[in-house]
TIRO-2110 file (N, C-alpha, C; in Angstrom, 1 decimal):
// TIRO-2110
39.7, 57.8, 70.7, N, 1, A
40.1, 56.6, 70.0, CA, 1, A
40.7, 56.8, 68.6, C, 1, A
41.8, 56.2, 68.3, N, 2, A
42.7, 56.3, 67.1, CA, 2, A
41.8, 55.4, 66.4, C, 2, A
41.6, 55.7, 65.0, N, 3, A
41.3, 54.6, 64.0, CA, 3, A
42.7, 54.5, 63.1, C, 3, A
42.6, 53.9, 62.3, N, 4, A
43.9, 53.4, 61.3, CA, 4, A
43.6, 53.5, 60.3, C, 4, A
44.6, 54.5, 59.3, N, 5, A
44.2, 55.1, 58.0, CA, 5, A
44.2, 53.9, 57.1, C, 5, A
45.2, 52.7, 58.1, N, 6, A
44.9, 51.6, 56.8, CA, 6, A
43.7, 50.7, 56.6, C, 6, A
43.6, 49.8, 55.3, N, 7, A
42.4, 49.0, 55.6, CA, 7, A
42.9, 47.8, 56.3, C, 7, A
41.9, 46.9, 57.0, N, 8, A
42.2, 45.5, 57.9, CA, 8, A
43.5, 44.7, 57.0, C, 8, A
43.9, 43.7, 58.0, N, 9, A
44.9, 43.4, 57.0, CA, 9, A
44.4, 42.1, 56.1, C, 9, A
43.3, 41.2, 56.4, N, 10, A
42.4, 41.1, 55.7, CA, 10, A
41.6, 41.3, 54.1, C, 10, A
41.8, 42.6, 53.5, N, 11, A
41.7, 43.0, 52.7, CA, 11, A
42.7, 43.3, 52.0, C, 11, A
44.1, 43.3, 52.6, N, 12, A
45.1, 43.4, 51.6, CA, 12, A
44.9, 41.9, 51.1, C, 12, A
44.8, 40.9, 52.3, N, 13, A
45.3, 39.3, 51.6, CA, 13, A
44.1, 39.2, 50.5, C, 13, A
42.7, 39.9, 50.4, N, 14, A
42.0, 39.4, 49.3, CA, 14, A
42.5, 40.3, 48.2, C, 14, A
43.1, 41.5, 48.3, N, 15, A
43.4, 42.1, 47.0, CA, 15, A
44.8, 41.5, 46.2, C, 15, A
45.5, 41.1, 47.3, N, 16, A
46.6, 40.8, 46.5, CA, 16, A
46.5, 39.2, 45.9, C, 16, A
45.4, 38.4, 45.9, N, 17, A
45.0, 37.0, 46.0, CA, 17, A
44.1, 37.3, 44.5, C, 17, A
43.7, 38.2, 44.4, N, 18, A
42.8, 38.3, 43.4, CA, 18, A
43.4, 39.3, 42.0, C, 18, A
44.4, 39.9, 42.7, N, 19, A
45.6, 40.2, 41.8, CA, 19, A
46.2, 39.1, 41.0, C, 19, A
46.8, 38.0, 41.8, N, 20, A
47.0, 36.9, 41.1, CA, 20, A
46.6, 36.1, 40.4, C, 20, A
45.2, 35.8, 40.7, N, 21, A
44.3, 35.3, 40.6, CA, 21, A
43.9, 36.1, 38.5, C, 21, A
43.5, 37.2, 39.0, N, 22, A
43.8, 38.1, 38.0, CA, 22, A
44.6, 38.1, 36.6, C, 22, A
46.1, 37.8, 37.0, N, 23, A
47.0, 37.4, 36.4, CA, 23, A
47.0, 36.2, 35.9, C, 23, A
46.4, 35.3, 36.0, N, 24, A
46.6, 33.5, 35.8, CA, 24, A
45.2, 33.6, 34.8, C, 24, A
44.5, 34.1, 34.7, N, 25, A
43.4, 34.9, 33.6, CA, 25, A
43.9, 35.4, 32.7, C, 25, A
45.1, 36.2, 33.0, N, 26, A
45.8, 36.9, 31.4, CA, 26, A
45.2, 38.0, 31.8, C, 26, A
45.1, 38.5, 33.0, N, 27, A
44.4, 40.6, 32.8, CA, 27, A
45.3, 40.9, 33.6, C, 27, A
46.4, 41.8, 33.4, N, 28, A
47.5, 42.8, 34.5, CA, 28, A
47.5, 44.0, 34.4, C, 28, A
46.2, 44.6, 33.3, N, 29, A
46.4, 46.5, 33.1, CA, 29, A
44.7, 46.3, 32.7, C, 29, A
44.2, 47.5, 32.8, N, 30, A
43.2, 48.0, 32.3, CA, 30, A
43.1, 48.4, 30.5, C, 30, A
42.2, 48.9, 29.9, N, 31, A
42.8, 49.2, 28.6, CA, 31, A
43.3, 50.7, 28.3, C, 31, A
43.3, 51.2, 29.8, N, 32, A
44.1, 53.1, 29.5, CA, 32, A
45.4, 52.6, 29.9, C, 32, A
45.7, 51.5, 30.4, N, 33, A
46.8, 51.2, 31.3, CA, 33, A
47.1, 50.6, 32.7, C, 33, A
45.9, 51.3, 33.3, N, 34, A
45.9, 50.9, 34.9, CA, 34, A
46.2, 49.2, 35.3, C, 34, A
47.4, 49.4, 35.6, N, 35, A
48.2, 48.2, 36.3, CA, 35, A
47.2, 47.4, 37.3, C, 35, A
46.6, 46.5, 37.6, N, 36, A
46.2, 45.9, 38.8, CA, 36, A
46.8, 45.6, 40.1, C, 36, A
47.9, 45.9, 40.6, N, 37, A
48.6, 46.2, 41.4, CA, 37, A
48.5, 47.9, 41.9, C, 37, A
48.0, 48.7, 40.7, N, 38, A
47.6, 50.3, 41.1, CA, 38, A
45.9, 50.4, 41.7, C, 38, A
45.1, 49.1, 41.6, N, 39, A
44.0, 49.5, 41.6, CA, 39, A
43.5, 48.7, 43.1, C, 39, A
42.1, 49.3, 43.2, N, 40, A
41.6, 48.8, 44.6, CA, 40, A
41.0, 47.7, 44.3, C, 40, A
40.7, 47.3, 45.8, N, 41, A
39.9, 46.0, 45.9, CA, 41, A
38.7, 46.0, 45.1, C, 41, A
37.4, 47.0, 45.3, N, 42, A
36.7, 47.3, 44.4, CA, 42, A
36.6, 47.4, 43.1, C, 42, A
37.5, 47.9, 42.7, N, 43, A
37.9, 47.6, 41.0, CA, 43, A
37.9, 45.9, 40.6, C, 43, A
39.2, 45.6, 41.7, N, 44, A
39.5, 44.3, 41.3, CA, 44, A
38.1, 43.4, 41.4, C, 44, A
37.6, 43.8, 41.9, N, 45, A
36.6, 42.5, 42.6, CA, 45, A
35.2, 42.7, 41.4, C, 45, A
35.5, 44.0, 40.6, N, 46, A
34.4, 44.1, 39.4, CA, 46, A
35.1, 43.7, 37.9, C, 46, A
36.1, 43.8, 38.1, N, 47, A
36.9, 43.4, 36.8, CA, 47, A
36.7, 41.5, 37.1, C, 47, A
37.1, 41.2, 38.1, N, 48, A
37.0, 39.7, 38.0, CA, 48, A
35.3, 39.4, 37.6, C, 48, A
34.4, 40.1, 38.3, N, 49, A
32.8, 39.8, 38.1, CA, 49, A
32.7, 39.8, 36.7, C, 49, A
33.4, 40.8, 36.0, N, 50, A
33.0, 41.0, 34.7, CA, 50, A
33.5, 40.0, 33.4, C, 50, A
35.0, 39.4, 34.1, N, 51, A
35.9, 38.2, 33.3, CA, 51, A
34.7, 37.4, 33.5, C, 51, A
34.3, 37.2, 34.6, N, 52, A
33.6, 35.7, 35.0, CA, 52, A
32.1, 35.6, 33.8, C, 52, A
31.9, 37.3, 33.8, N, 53, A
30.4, 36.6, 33.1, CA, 53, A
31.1, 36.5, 31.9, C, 53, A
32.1, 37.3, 31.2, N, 54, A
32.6, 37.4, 29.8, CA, 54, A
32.5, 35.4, 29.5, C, 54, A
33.1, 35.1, 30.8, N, 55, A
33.9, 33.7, 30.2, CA, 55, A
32.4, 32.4, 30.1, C, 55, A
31.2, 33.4, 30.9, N, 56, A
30.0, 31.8, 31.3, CA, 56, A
28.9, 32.5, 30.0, C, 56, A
29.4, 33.7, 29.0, N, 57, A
28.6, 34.0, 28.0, CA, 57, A
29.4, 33.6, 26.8, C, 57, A
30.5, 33.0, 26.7, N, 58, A
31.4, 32.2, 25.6, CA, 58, A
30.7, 30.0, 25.9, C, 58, A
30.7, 30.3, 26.8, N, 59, A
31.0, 28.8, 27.3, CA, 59, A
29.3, 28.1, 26.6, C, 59, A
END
């Protein structure tokens, strides 16, 4: 049985959703640089965790 080096296609639609998502926040690079379009789902989905509490510890 063949598996597929890629991930489901599923997981692109939540990375590229939260890339945007991302962007409408005002975050498109990391602070060394790293583009959000270079980075994984994982990343993305801890960088958003982290905007989220930044933004419910101002509020």
């Amino acid at each position: 049985m063949l598996m597929s080096a890629y991930p489901p296609e599923k997981s692109f639609e939540d990375r590229y959703a939260l890339i945007d998502h991302l962007r409408n926040l005002g975050y498109t690079e990391d602070l060394l640089g790293k583009k959000t379009v270079e980075m994984t789902l994982p990343e993305l989905q801890q960088i958003y965790i982290n905007l989220e509490y930044q933004r419910e510890e101002r509020a």
